[in-house]
C-alpha positions in Angstrom: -22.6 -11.8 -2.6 -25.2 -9.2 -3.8 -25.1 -7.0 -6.8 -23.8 -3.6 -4.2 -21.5 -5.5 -2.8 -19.7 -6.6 -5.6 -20.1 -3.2 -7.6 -20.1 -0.8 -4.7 -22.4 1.2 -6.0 -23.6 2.5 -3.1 -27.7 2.2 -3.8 -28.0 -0.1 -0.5 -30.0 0.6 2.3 -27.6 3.5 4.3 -25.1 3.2 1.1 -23.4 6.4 0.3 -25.3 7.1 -3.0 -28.6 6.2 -1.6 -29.8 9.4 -1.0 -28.3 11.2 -4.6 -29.4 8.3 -6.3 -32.3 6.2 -4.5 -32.5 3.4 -3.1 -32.0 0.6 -5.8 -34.7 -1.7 -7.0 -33.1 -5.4 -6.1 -32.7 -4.1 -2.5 -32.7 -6.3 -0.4 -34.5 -9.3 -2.2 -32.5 -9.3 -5.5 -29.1 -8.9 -5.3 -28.2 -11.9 -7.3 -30.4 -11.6 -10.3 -30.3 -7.4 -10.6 -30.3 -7.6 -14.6 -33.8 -8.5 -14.1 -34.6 -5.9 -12.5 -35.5 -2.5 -14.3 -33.9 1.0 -12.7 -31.1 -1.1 -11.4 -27.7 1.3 -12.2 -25.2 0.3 -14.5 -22.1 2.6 -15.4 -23.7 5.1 -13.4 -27.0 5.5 -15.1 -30.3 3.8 -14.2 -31.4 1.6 -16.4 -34.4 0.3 -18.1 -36.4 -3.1 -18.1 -34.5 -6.5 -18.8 -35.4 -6.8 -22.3 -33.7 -3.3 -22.9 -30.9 -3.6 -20.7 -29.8 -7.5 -21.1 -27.1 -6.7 -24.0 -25.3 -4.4 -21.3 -25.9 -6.5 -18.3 -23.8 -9.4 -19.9 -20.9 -7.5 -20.1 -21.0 -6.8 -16.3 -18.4 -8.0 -14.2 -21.0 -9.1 -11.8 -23.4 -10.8 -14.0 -20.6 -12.7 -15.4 -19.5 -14.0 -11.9 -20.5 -16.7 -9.8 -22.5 -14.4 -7.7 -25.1 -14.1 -10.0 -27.8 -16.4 -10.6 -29.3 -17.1 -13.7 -31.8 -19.9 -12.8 -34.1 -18.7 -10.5 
């Protein structure tokens, strides 16, 4: 499962927030690692690069799952 599937989000390729929003960076390729991905959204705000962002990303629901993968 990818990052806007679990999250619904809708930043996907034809998701409902793509056009408010944009599409996100980690579409299509990174799904599963999306906290290393700057501009990726989180509590409905873009967010920065992975250094500046990693203290919120492991809190996520998603980054905390099985889904994502950490050794890549």
């Amino acid at each position: 499962m990818n990052c806007w599937e679990f999250k619904k989000c809708g930043r996907e390729k034809g998701g409902a927030k793509e056009k408010e929003l944009g599409l996100c960076p980690a579409y299509p390729d990174n799904g599963k690692q999306c906290a290393r991905i700057a501009g990726t959204l989180c509590g409905g705000q873009v967010q920065g690069t992975f250094a500046s962002k990693l203290s919120n990303c492991m809190q996520c629901d998603f980054y905390k799952s099985e889904h994502y993968i950490k050794n890549r």
